[in-house]
Each structure stands twice: as structure tokens, then as C-alpha cells.
C-alpha positions in Angstrom: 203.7 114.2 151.3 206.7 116.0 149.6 208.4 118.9 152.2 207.6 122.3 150.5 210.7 123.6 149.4 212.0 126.8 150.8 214.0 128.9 148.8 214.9 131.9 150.8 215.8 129.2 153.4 218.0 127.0 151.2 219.7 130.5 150.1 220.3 131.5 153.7 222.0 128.3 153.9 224.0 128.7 151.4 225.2 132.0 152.2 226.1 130.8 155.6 228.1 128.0 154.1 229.9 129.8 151.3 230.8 132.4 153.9 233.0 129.7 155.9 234.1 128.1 152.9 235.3 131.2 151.2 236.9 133.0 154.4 238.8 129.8 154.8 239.5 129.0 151.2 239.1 132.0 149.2 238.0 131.7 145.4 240.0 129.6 143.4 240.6 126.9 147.1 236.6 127.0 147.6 234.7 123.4 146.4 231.0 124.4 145.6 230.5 120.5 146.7 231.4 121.1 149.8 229.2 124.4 150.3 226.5 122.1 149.3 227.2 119.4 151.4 227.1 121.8 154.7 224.2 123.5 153.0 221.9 120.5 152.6 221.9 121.9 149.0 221.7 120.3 145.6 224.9 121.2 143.6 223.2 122.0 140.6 220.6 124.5 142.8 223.8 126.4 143.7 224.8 127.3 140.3 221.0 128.2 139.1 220.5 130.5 141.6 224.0 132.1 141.1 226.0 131.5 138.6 229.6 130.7 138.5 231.8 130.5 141.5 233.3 133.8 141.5 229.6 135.0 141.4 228.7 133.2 144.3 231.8 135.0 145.8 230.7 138.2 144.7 226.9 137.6 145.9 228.4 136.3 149.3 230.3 139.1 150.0 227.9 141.8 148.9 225.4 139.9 151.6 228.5 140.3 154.6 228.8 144.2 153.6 225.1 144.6 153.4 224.9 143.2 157.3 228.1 145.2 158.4 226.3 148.7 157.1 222.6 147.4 158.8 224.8 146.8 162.0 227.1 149.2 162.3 225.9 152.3 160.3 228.1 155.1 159.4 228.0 157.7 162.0 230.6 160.3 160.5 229.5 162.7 163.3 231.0 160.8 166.0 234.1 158.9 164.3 235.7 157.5 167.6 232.8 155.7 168.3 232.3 154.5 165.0 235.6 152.9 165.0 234.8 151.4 167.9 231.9 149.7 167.0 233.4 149.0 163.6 236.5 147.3 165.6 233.8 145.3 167.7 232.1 143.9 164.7 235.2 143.0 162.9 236.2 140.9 165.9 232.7 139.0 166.2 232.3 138.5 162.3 236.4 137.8 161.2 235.1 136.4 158.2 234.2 139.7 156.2 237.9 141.1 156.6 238.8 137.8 155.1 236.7 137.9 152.2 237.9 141.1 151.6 241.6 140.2 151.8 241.1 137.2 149.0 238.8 139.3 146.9 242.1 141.6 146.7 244.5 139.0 146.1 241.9 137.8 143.3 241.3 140.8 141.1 244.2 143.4 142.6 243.9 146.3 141.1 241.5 145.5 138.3 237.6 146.0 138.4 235.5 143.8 140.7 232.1 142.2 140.2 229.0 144.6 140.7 231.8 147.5 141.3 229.3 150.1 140.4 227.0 148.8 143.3 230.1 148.4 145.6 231.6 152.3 145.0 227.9 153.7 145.3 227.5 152.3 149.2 230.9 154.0 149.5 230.2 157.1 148.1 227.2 157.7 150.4 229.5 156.8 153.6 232.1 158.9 152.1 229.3 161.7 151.8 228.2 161.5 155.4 232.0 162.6 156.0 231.7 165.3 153.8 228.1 166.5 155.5 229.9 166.2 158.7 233.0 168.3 157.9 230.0 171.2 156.7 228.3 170.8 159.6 231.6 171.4 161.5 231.8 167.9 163.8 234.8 166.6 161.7 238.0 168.8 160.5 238.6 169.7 157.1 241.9 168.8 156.8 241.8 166.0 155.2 239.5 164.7 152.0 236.3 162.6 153.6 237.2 159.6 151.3 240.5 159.5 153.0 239.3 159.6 156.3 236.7 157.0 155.8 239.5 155.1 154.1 241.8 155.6 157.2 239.1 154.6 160.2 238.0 151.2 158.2 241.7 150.7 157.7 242.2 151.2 161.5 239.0 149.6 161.9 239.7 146.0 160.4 243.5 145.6 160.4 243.7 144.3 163.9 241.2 141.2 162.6 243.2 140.8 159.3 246.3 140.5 160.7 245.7 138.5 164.1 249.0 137.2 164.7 250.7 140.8 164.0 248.2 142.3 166.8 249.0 139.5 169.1 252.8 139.7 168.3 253.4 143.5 168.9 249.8 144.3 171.1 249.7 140.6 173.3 246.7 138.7 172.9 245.2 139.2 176.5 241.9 140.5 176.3 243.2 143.8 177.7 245.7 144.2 175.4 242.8 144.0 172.7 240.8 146.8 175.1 244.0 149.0 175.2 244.4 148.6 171.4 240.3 149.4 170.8 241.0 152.8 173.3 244.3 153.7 171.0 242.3 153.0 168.3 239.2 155.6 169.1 241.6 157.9 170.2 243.8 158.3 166.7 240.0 158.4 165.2 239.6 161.3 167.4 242.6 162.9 166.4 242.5 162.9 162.5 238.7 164.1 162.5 238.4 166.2 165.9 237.8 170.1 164.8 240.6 172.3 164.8 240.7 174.5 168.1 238.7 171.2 170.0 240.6 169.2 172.4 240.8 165.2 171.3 240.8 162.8 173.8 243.5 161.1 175.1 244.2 157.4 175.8 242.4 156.3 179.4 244.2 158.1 182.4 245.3 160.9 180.3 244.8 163.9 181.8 
């Protein structure tokens, strides 16, 4: 009897492989054999369900954001611990920095696949900013698409850059710690309400 084909299976499969391959390899240095080989995938099945390879890039790394915002949603009313959850889930999942980093060396400045999609999910995080600044948990000082800018910036450059962190932080699992407190406490800083004491670092009085 023939096995019953499962597509949502074979697709999880390929997402999990095209992941790898395109963290490691971005666009142009990913094989689509080679995704099918470690997805027990036909070839020819990859490019009916998606296309092109830079579509399977694009479909891959829409799935990685999708997880990141089902994990870690945006919680602009308490920005330090955002930040710090943001930092944790960069560290357990490098791969999504890294597909961001070769999706910027791809296209630059110019327009991305689905961007439409892409700047509405950031709109609606940069919105929560802008609800929290009215609601008074998060200075007005500076424009709520430049914070949320700033805190993913803070948020992921210690996973893209690995060897800089290690380099000028150490690479000791309490350097990392230290760095995640430093980290919570510049989020504080830029988004605590003026007249309301941000903390400091651990052991700061």
C-alpha cells in the first residue's frame, strides 16, 4: 500500500531545511538539492509549492518572523523585559538574525518580497509603542518607530555579530548575563517616563 502523502508534513520539512541551508548559505550559496536531500523531498515538489528560490527565501523567512512574534510578543508596556526576552530568543534561534542579515546584503535598499505584508506586522508593533507612550508607560521623546527600531537593534546585534560580542564582552556565560542586564537597562533608559527613575545595572544603588 502506497504511504499517504503528507503535505503540511513535507512543507514543515522543508522549512526546517531551507532554514539551515539559507542561514548558512544565504540566497544566491543555497542548493535547493540539498534542501531536498535533508528534506526527504522531491526537487520538483519544492518548486511547485513555492516558486523560485528567492521565493522559498522569502516564504522561509516570513515563517521565522511569524514564530519570533507567536513567541516573543511585543510588549511595548514593559520594554526592558521585552528586550530581554527578545535577546533570549535570538540566542536559541541564531538563524533568524542570519536570514535577515543575507536578505539585506541581497536586495539593500531596494523593495523586498511580500514588503507590504512585512511593513504591516511592523506597523502594528510600532503602534503598540505609540499606545504605550498615550497611555504614559513609555516616554515621548522619541518617535515609537525609532524606538522599536532601537530595542530589536539592541535586541539581535549581539547574535549577528558573535565574534564582536565575544571580542569586546568575553564569551563566558556571564559575560553574556552582564551584557543581557546592560542591555534591559539602556531599554529602560530610552523608554522609561520622564520624572521615573530607570534602573540601573545589578548592584546599582
Amino acid at each position: 500500500m502506497a504511504a499517504v502523502r503528507d503535505p503540511e508534513a513535507t512543507k514543515a520539512r522543508i522549512f526546517a531545511a531551507a532554514t539551515a541551508e539559507f542561514a548558512a548559505h544565504g540566497i544566491a550559496g543555497a542548493r535547493v538539492d540539498r534542501i531536498a536531500r535533508e528534506a526527504k523531498a522531491n526537487k520538483q515538489l519544492i518548486y511547485a509549492y513555492f516558486g523560485d528560490k528567492a521565493e522559498l527565501f522569502s516564504q522561509v523567512l516570513q515563517h521565522a518572523l511569524l514564530q519570533l512574534a507567536s513567541a516573543v510578543p511585543v510588549d511595548a508596556d514593559d520594554p526592558d523585559c521585552y528586550v530581554d526576552r527578545l535577546m533570549e530568543y535570538h540566542r536559541a534561534h541564531p538563524e533568524l538574525v542570519r536570514l535577515l542579515l543575507w536578505e539585506g546584503l541581497e536586495y539593500g535598499n531596494g523593495e523586498i518580497p511580500h514588503e507590504a505584508e512585512r511593513r504591516a506586522r511592523y506597523d502594528a508593533k510600532a503602534e503598540a509603542f505609540a499606545a504605550a507612550q498615550e497611555k504614559g508607560r513609555v516616554d515621548r521623546g522619541l518617535p515609537p518607530r525609532h524606538l522599536l527600531f532601537m530595542i530589536s537593534a539592541l535586541a539581535g546585534w549581539a547574535t549577528a555579530v558573535p565574534q564582536f560580542r565575544r571580542l569586546l564582552v568575553g564569551g563566558a556565560e556571564d559575560d553574556l548575563a552582564g551584557l543581557r542586564e546592560s542591555v534591559r537597562t539602556a531599554a529602560a533608559r530610552i523608554t522609561r517616563p520622564a520624572g521615573e527613575r530607570a534602573p540601573g545595572p545589578a548592584g546599582e544603588d
